[in-house]
N, C-alpha and C positions, 0 to 999 in steps of 0.2 A: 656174743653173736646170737642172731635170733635164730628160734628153732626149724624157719624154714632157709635160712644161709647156711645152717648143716647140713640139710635135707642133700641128696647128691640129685642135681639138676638132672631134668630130661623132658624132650619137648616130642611131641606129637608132630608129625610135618605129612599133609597130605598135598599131590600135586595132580591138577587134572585139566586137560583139555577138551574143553565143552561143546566145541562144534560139531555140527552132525554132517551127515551130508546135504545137499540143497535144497531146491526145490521140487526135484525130480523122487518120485518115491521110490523109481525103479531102476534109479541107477544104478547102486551095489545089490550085489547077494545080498540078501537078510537073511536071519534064520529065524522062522516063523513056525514055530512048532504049533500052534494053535490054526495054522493055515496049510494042512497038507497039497494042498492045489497050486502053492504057492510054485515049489521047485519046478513041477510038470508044467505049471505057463511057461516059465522063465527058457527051460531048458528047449519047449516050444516053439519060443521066440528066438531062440537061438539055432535052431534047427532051421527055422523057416526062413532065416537071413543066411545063414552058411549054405545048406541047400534046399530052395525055395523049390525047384525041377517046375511042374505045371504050377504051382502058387505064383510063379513069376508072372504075373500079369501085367499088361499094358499099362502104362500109365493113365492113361483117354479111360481104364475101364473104372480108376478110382478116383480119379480127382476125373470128373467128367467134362464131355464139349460144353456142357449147360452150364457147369462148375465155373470155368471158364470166360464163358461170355459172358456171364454176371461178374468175373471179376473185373475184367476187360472194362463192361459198364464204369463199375465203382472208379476203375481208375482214372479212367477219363473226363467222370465230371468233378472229380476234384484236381483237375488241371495238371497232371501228370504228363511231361512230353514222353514221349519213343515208345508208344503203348503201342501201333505200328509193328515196330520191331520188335517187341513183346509176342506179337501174335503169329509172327514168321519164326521167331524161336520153338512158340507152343505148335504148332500145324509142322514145322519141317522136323523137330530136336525132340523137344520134352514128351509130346503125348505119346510118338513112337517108340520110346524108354520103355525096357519092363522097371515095377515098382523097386526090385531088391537091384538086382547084377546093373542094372542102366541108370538108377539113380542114388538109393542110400548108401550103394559100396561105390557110386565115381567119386574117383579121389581126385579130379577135378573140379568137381562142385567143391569137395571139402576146401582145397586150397584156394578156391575160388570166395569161398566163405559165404556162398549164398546162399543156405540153409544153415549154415550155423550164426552166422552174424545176427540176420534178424529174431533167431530164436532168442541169441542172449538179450537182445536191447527188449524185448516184448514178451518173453515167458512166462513172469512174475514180475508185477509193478505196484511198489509201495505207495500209496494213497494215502490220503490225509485221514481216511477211516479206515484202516485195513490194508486189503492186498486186493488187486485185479488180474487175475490169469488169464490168458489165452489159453481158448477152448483146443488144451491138443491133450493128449496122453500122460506126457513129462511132466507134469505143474499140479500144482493144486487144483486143478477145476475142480469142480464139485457138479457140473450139469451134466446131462446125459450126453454119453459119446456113442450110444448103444446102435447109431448107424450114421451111414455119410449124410444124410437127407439132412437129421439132428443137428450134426456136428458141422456145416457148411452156414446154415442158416446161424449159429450161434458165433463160430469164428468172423462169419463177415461184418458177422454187427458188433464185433471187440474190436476188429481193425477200422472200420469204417463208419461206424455210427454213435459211438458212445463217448462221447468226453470225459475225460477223467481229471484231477486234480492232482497232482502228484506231488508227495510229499516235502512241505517245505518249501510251494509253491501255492499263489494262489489264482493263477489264473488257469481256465481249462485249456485241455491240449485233445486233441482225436490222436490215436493209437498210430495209426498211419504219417502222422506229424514228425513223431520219434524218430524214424528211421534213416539210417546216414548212407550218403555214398560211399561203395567201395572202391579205393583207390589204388588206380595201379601201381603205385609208390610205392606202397606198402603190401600190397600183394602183388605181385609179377604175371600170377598166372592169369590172372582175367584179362581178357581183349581189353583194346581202346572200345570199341563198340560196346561190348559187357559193360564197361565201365560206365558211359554216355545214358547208360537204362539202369544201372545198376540196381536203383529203391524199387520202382516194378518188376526190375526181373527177380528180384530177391524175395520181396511178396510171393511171387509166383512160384516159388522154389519153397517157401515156409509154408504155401499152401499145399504143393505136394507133396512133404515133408510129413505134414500133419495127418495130413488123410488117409497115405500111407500106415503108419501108426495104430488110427482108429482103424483103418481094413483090416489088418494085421491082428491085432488083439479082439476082433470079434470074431476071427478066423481059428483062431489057436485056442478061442475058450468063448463062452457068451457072456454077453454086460452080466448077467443076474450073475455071474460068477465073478467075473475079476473086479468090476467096478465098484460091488460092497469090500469088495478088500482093498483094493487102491484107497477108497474112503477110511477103512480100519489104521492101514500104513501114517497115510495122512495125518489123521489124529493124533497117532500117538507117538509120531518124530518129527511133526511142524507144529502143529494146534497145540499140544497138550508136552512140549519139550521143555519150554522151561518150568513147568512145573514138577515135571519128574524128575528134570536136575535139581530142582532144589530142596522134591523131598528125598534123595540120595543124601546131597548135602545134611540137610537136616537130620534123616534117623541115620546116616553111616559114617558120617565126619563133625557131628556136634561136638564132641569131645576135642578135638585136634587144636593145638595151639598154632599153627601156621597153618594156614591152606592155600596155595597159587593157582589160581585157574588161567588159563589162558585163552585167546579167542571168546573175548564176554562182549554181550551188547549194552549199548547204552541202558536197552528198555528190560533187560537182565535184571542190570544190578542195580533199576526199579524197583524190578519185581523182591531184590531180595532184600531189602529194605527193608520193605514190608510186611514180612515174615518173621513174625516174633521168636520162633525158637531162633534165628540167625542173626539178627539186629540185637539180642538181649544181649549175646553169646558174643559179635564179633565188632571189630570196627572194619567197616569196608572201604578200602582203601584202590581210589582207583589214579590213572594217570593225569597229573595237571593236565598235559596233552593228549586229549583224546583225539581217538581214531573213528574221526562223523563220516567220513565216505564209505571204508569198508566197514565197522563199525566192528571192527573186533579188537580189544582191548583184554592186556597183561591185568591182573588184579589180583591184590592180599587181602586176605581175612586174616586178622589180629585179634588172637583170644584177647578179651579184656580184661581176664583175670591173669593172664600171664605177661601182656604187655598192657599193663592199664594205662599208658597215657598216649597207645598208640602211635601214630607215628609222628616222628620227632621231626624229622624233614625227606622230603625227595630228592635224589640223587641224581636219575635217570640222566640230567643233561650231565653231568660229571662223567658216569659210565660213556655217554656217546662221543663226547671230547675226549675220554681217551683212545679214542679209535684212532690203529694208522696212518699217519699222515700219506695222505696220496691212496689211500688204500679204499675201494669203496666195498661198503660193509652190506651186504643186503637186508636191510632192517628198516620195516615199517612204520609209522606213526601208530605209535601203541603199543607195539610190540615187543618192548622192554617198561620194565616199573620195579623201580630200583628204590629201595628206604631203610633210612633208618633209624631204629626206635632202640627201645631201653627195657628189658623184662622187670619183671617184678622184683627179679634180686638184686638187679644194679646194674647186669651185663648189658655192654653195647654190643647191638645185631647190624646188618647190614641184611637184611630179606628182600630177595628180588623174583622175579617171575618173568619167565623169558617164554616166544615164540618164535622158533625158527623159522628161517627161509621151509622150501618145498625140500630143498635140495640138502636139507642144514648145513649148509657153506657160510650163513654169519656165526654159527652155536660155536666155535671156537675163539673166531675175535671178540666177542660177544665176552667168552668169558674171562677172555686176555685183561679185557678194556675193567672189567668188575674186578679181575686181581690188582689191577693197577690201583686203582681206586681204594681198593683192600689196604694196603702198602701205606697211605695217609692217614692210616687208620688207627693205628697201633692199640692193640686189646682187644678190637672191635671181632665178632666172629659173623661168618657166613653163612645163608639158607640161600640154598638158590634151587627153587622147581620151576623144569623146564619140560617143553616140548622140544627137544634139542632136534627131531626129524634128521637122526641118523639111521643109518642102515644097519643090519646084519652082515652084509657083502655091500660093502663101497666102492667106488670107482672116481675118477676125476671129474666126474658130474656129481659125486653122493659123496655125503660128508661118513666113514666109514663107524660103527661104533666102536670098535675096538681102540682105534686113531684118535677117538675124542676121551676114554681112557687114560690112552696113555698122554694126553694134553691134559686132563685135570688134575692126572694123579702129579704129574710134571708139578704143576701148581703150588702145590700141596694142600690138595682136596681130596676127599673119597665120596662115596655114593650109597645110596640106599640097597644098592647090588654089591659094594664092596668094591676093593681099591680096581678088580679090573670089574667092567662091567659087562652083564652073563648076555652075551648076543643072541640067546633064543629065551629072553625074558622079554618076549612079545605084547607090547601093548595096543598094536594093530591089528587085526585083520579086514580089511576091508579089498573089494573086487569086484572092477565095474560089468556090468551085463551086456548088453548086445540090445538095449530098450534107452539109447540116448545117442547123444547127436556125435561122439570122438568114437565111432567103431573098433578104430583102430590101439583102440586102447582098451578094449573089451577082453572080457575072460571067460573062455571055455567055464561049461559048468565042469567039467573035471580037471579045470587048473587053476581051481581060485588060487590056490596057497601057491603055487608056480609063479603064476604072474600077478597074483595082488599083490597088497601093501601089508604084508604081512614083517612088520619090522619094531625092535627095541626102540620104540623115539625117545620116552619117557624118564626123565629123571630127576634125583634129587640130591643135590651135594653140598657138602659140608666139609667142617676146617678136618683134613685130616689129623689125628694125633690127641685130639681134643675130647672125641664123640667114638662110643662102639654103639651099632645097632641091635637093638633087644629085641627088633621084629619089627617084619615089614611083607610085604605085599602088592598084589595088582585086583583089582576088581573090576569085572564087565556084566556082573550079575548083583542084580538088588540085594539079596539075600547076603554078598560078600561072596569073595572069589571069583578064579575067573575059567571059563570055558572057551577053548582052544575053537571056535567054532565062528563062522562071518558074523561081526556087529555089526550098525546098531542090530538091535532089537524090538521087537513091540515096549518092551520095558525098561533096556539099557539106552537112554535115546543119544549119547553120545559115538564117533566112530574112533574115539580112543580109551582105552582102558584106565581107570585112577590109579593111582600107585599110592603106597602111605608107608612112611618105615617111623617109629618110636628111636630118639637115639638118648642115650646116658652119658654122663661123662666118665672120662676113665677114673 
């Protein structure tokens, strides 16, 4: 027998999900030690929407009558009907609105979807060179919002004047082309009338939406102050994110003989390609079926020197056939990547990488359908790092972690936490602000940990009976370890923590 079939095996297994949050820089809390001005905007903005008192001002006084009539203009010559009743809305409804109590907290408009609809279709739009934002607060702009004057003249010429390409298309389209009817069908609360106008009056609702915004934040702080840090944000959790995930990857998980990421881009696992400490190191293994719409894609790294022939075949449709008959499994195209390869000493692996639902209500069929699978297997042993998106406290909406425990350990699997897993081994914290378009889902600044997403998603499981763990972990901090404190970070550009545990056999 040769002297590494004596060697007592043990494998390195890191698992991490790489999404950040979106477009918005000021969605969640950050912690921003390097930006002490940062908390006092936030906390600002949150004061000046909870109680506005005299800040409440008219609507006519920020999104103006002139604001107005120039949009009025635009809409009419590119052939828009019920512009008419556009302007009996704006003169009897909208302009008498104050900005906070009459427009961003009616939860009318919300259900109405007429300030959030069009923000989602127009926010952020992928072009054939890049990205094109809409000049508002939430997004990447990069051009001055330092007054309404700026920010009116640059907004109306994204909705109305500039043709764009969008990607994977090659004929141009105007901004204002994009935008859908809202349908009573599908929302209830809007009038038949609302409905009949619904692309201009929505318009008109994104432009007081926007302005609002820009008022607001030159209110509560000035451009020279928060717009070089919105710029800083920017950079270094949209522009400069996948680089910092993959020098994490690189100087803190080179070593690791399995690594699962979840939520990857196509233009990712580009980029990591082409990075020679990780291309020498790994074979990158992603889903025959990719995920091109939402573009978030399960993926293994396969040390080469622990599994050099990499992977032997994909499973994934086998895992999703097992699923129960009649049963619908909440699992997206990509979101499972199931293989299996052969290590260096002879053993068969089955290594998979999961992404749960919101709600993790597929992370147990999910791993029903991988045991079934398991079972055909005979000899064969299990990795499986997951984003399982359980809770600490679950309910009939939240897949519980303790419940998902006692389903693995059922199995006969354990974890990188051990056969029960430790419910305040926190790989979240993340908690949205009162500076984006779901209010209602906002957090006090003194209850992020209250009402954010402060929960165990994070895991790693293996055959139990097989594997004891020599050491393991969470990281949200470059240097290693983790702080109990809102991610991302200017550094950690992820809004989930890594986990990594070493296991040995018995």
């Amino acid at each position: 027998m040769s002297s590494l079939m004596n060697k007592t095996p043990k494998l390195k297994i890191t698992s991490w999900n790489i999404a950040a949050i979106n477009n918005n820089p000021f969605e969640y809390w950050l912690t921003l030690p390097s930006h002490p001005e940062y908390n006092q905007i936030m906390i600002d903005v949150e004061n000046f929407i909870l109680n506005p008192g005299v800040k409440d001002v008219k609507v006519s006084e920020v999104f103006t009558e002139q604001m107005f009539t120039d949009l009025e203009s635009k809409m009419t010559s590119i052939g828009w009907s019920g512009i008419p009743q556009v302007r009996k809305y704006w003169e009897e409804d909208y302009s008498k609105r104050t900005i906070i109590e009459g427009f961003l907290k009616d939860k009318s408009i919300g259900s109405k979807r007429l300030a959030s609809m069009p923000d989602r279709i127009t926010n952020t739009l992928n072009i054939n060179d890049g990205i094109a934002c809409r000049p508002t607060v939430i997004n990447m702009y990069e051009g001055d919002l330092g007054s309404l004057p700026d920010w009116w003249k640059a907004w109306s010429e994204f909705m109305f004047e500039k043709p764009l390409v969008l990607s994977g298309q090659s004929e141009e389209q105007m901004v204002y082309e994009m935008l859908s009817p809202i349908k009573k069908s599908k929302y209830p609360a809007i009038s038949e009338e609302e409905e009949s106008i619904s692309i201009p009056l929505q318009t008109l609702c994104c432009a007081v939406f926007d302005s609002t915004l820009v008022h607001m934040m030159n209110v509560v702080s000035t451009p020279s102050t928060w717009q070089p840090m919105k710029s800083e944000i920017v950079t270094a959790l949209n522009k400069q994110k996948t680089q910092k995930t993959l020098d994490i990857i690189k100087n803190s998980y080179a070593t690791a003989d399995v690594i699962c990421l979840q939520e990857v881009s196509a233009a990712f696992i580009g980029h990591a390609m082409s990075v020679p400490e990780i291309s020498s190191a790994f074979n990158i293994i992603t889903p025959r079926d990719m995920d091109g719409k939402r573009d978030q894609n399960s993926v293994v790294l396969l040390s080469k020197s622990k599994f050099p022939n990499g992977c032997q075949e994909e499973i994934t449709h086998d895992v999703e056939a097992a699923f129960p008959s009649g049963v619908k499994v909440p699992v997206a195209k990509g979101d499972i990547l199931a293989l299996k390869c052969q290590s260096s000493t002879g053993q068969n692996y089955v290594i998979s990488s999961f992404h749960g639902d919101t709600n993790g209500l597929a992370t147990i069929p999910v791993l029903t359908a991988l045991n079934a699978v398991m079972k055909t297997l005979p000899g064969t042993r299990l990795i499986f790092g997951l984003d399982a998106n359980v809770y600490e406290t679950g309910d009939s909406k939240k897949q519980d972690c303790m419940e998902f425990g006692v389903a693995y350990e059922k199995l006969g699997y354990t974890s990188n936490w051990g056969d029960v897993p430790d419910p305040k081994a926190y790989t979240t914290y993340n908690a949205r602000t009162y500076l984006q378009t779901q209010l209602n889902k906002a957090c006090k600044s003194t209850e992020k940990r209250e009402c954010g997403d402060v929960n165990p998603k994070d895991h790693i499981l293996f055959d139990k009976g097989m594997w004891k763990v020599s050491g393991n972990g969470r990281d949200n901090l470059v240097e290693g370890g983790y702080r109990d404190e809102p991610f991302p970070t200017l550094d950690w550009p992820s809004d989930h923590g890594a986990i990594w545990c070493e296991i040995e056999e018995f």
